[in-house]
C-alpha positions in Angstrom: -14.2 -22.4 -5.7 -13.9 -19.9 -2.6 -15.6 -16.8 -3.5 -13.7 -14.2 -1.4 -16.6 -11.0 -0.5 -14.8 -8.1 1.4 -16.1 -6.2 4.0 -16.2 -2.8 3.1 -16.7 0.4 4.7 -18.4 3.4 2.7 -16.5 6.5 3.5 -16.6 9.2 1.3 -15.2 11.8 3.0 -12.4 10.1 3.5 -9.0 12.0 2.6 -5.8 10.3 3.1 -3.9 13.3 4.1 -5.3 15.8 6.8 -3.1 19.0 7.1 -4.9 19.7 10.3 -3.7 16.3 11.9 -1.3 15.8 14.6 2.0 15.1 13.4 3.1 11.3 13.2 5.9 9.3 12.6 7.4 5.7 12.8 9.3 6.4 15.8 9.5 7.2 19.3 6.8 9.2 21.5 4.7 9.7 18.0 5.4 5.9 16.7 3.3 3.6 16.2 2.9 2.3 19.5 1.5 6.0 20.2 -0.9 6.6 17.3 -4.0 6.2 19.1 -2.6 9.2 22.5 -2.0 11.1 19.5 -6.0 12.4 18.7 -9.4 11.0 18.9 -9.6 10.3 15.5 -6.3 7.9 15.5 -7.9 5.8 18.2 -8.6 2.9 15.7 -4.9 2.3 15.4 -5.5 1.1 18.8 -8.7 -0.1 19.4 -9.4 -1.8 15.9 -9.4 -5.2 15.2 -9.3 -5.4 11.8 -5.8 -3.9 11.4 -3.3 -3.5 8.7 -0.7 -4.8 8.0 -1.0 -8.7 9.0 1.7 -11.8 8.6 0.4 -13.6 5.8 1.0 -16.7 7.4 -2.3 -16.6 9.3 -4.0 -17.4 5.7 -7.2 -19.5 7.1 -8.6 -20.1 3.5 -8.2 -21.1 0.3 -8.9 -19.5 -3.1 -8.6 -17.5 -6.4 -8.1 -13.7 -7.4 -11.6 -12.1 -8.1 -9.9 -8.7 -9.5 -8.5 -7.2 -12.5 -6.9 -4.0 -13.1 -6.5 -2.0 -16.9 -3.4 -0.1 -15.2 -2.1 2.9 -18.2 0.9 5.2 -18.4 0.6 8.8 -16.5 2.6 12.3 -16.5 4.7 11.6 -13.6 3.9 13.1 -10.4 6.3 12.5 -7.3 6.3 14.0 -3.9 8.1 13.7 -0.4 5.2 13.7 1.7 7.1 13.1 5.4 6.3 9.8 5.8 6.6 8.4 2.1 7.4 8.7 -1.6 4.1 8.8 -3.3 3.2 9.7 -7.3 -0.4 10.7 -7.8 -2.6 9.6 -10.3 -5.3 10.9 -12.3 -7.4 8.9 -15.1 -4.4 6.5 -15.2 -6.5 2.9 -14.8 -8.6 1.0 -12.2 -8.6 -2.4 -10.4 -12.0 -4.3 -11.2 -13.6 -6.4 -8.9 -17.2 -8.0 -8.8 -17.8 -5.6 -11.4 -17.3 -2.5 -9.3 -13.8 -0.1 -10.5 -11.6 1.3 -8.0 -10.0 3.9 -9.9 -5.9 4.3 -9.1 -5.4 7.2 -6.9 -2.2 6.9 -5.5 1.5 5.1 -5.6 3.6 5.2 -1.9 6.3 2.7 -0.9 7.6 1.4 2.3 10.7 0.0 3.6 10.9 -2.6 4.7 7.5 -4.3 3.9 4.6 -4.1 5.7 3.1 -7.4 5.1 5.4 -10.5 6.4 5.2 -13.8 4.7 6.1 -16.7 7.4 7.6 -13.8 9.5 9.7 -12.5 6.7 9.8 -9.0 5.6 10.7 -7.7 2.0 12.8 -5.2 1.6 10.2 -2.8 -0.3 6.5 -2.7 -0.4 4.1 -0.6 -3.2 0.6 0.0 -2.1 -1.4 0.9 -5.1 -4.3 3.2 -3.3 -7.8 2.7 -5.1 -11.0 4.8 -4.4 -14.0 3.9 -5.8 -16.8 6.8 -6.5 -18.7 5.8 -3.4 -15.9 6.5 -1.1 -14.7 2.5 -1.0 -11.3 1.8 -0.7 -8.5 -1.0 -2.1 -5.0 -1.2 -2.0 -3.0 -3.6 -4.1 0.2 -4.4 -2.1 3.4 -5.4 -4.0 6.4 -6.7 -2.2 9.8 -6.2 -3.6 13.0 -8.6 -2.8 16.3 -8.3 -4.3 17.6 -9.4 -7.1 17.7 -7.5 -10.6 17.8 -3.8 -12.0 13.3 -2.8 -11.8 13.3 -0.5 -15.4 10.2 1.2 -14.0 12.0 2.0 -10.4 14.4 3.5 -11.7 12.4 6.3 -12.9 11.0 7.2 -9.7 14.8 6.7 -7.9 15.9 9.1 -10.7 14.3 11.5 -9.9 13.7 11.2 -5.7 12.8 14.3 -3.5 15.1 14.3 -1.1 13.3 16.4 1.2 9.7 16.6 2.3 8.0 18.9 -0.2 5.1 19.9 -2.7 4.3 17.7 -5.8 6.7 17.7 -8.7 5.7 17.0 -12.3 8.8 15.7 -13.9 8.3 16.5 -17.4 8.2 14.4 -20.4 8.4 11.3 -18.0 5.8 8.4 -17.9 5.6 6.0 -14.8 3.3 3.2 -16.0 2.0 1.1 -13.0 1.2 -2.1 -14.9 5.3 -2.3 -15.3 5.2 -2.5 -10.9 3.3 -5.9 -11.5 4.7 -9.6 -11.6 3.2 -11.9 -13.8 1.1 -13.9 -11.3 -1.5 -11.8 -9.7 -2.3 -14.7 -7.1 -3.1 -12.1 -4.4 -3.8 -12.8 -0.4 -6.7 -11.1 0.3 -8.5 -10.0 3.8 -10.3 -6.9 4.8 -8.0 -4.7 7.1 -6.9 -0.8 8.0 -5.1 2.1 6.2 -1.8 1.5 7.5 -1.0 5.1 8.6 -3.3 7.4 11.1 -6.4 7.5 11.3 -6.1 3.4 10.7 -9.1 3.3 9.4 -10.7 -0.2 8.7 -13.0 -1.5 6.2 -10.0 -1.5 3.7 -10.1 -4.5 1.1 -6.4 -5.7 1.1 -5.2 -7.6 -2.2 -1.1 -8.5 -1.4 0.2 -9.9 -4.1 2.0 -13.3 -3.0 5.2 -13.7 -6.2 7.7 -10.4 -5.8 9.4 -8.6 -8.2 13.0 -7.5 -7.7 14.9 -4.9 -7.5 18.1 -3.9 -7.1 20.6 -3.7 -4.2 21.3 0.1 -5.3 17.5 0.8 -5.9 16.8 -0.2 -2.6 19.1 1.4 -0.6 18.4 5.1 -3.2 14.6 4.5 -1.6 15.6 3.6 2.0 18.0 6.7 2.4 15.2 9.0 1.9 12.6 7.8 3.7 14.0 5.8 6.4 11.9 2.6 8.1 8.2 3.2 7.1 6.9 -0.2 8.1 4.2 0.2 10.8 4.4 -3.6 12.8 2.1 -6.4 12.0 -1.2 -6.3 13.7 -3.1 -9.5 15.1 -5.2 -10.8 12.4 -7.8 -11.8 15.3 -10.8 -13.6 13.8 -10.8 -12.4 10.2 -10.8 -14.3 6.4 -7.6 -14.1 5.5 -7.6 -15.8 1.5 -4.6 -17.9 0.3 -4.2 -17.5 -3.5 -4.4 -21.2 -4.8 -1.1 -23.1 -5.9 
């Protein structure tokens, strides 16, 4: 059996929102093709070559999922950040792998999907953000096709921000990540970039390869308040991307 290792970077002051940044978006002169003109610290997003997200289709190896997670219920907490919808989490769970816990930090979606499969793009993707206590990171990507009503979704579309704003606590309602998951957790898996400025690489990528669904209305609720969030797929170049096994 493959053992998959992934190449890390240790970055404990790393903070995944920077109020001092430049302003970015997914669009025009501050688009993603502009990222790196943007501010010194974006330049990754242009000069990196481990770079997130990737077409899945340039899997070069074969093997099996070397994580688990112990996902719980939390107090919902939502929030129109600009760019995304996000809930935070605190003490809500962990994914688990080679023995080492990356605690769940944060939920954010993006439409369509980041990751293709064969050149085709979901209509949703959830990244589950994970930091670890030494500053490692880990992101557990979901893709989401059509198909029927997803219970836990419809919490979150409930209660949308419309507008870019603070965190809300929506009391008296759970979101429970585990209820995000499919029942196969046959997971791609390759070592790439936070997909939003700075870019910054040594991010261990686990994209999970079966969908779950939702629904036609649930789609469209998410897509009219954030608009395309999908930052294009960058070249894979020479790294180990894992194909879950069959």
């Amino acid at each position: 059996m493959l053992r998959y290792v992934a190449v890390l970077l240790c970055l404990p002051q790393f903070a995944l929102a920077n109020d001092s940044a430049p302003h970015w978006s997914y669009t025009g002169q501050i688009g993603p093709d502009h990222w790196a003109e943007l501010d010194a610290q974006y330049l990754a997003c242009k000069l990196g070559r481990s770079q997130s997200p990737i077409d899945l289709d340039e899997s070069n190896a074969v093997g099996e999922a070397q994580f688990t997670s112990s996902y719980k219920p939390l107090p919902m907490t939502i929030w129109n950040n600009g760019h995304t919808i996000q809930l935070d989490a605190t003490n809500s769970g962990a994914l688990t792998e080679d023995g080492k816990d990356f605690p769940l930090l944060q939920v954010h979606f993006h439409d369509p999907s980041e990751h293709a499969i064969h050149g085709k793009h979901f209509p949703l993707e959830a990244h589950f953000v994970h930091k670890s206590a030494d500053g490692q990171l880990s992101v557990l990507a979901i893709l989401i096709a059509e198909g029927k009503e997803n219970p836990e979704l419809a919490k979150i579309i409930k209660h949308l921000p419309a507008h870019e704003g603070e965190p809300q606590k929506i009391d008296g309602v759970e979101f429970d990540p585990a209820a995000l998951l499919p029942e196969s957790l046959a997971t791609f898996r390759y070592s790439g970039s936070l997909t939003t400025p700075p870019c910054s690489e040594g991010v261990a990528w686990h994209v999970l390869s079966t969908p779950v669904t939702a629904s036609a209305d649930q789609i469209a609720a998410l897509a009219e308040v954030m608009g395309e969030n999908n930052r294009p797929v960058q070249d894979v170049n020479n790294r180990l991307v894992i194909h879950p096994k069959q």
